[in-house]
C-alpha positions, 0 to 999 in steps of 0.5 A: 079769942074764945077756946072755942074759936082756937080749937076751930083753928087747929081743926081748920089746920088739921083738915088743910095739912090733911088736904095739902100737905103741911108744907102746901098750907100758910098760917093765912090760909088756915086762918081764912078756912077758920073764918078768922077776919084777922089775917093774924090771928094764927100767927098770934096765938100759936106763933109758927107752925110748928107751934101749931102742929104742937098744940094739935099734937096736944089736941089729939095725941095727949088723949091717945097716948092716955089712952094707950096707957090705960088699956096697957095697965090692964095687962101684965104681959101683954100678948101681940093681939093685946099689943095691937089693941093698944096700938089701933083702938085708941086711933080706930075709936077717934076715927069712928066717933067723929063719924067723918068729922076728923081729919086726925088720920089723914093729917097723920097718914099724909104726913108720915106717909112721906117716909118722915119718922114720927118727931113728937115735942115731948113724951106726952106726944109718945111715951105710950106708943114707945112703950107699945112698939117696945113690947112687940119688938120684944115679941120678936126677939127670935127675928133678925133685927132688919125684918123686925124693924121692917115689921115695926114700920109696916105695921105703923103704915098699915095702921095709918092708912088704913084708918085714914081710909076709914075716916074718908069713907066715913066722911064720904058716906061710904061706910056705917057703923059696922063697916067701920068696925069690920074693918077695925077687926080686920087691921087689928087680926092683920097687925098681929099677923105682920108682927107674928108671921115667921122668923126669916121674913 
C-alpha cells in the first residue's frame, strides 16, 4: 500500500468520524469509503481505531501545533489578541485552504462537542496548545479560578464550532474566500472579548 492510499484512509475515516461520530463508524466502513477491496486493510495497517485516530492526530495536529509554536516564538509576551491568533489561525488557515475538502474541523468539533476533554497521544498532539491556554490563564489572574476555567472551554468550543461551521459552508458552497475570512476576523475579536471581559463573570 502506497502512502497515498493510507492517507486516503484517514481522510476517509476523518470525514465518517466527522458524519457519524467515532463510536458510529467500523475500520470496515472506512475501509469501503476508502475504496479498499481488502476488507482488512485498515485493520492492518493502523491496527485499532485508536491507532488510527493517533495517526490522524499525526496527520493534522503535528502541523498545528508546529504551527502554533512558530507564530508564539514571534512574540515575547504574548498580548490576548496575539494569544488568539495562536490559537484559531493555524485551524482557520486549514479550513480555508482546503476549500471544503477537510473535514478536520468537524472531526473535532463532533468529537469534543460531546463534553470529552481533549486525550492527545503524546505532546507533539498538544505542547503548543497547552502552552496557548497557559499564557490566556495567565492573562486572567485577576478572575476567579471557576469563571477562568469556564472561559477556557467557551473559547475552545466556540472556536471549534464555528470553524467547523466554516468548513461546511464551504463545502456546501455557501461561503467564498472573503466570507471565510470575515468570519475568522470575527471569532478571533470574539476569543479576545470572552477571555477579556471583567473579573466576576
Amino acid at each position: 500500500m502506497t502512502t497515498d492510499a493510507r492517507t486516503t484512509i484517514l481522510l476517509a475515516a476523518e470525514r465518517l468520524f466527522a458524519e457519524r461520530g467515532v463510536e458510529f463508524v467500523s475500520l470496515r466502513q472506512i475501509g469501503e469509503r476508502a475504496g479498499q477491496r481488502n476488507n482488512s486493510a485498515v485493520q492492518y495497517h493502523f491496527g485499532t481505531k485508536e491507532g488510527l485516530i493517533r495517526a490522524l492526530y499525526d496527520l493534522r495536529l503535528v502541523p498545528l501545533q508546529e504551527e502554533r509554536s512558530r507564530l508564539l516564538a514571534t512574540h515575547e509576551s504574548p498580548s490576548l489578541p496575539d494569544l488568539a491568533d495562536a490559537y484559531v489561525t493555524p485551524l482557520a488557515d486549514l479550513v480555508i485552504d482546503s476549500r471544503g475538502d477537510s473535514a478536520y474541523a468537524r472531526f473535532i468539533d463532533r468529537y469534543l462537542g460531546r463534553g470529552r476533554d481533549f486525550e492527545p497521544f503524546d505532546d507533539r498532539h498538544s505542547h503548543s496548545s497547552q502552552e496557548v491556554r497557559r499564557l490566556m490563564a495567565s492573562h486572567l489572574s485577576g478572575v476567579p479560578d471557576d469563571v477562568r476555567e469556564e472561559r477556557l472551554r467557551l473559547v475552545q468550543v466556540m472556536v471549534t464550532r464555528s470553524l467547523a461551521d466554516l468548513e461546511q459552508r464551504l463545502e456546501d458552497g455557501n461561503a467564498d474566500a472573503a466570507e471565510a475570512h470575515l468570519t475568522v476576523e470575527v471569532l478571533l475579536r470574539a476569543v479576545v472579548d470572552v477571555l477579556g471581559g471583567s473579573a466576576t463573570c
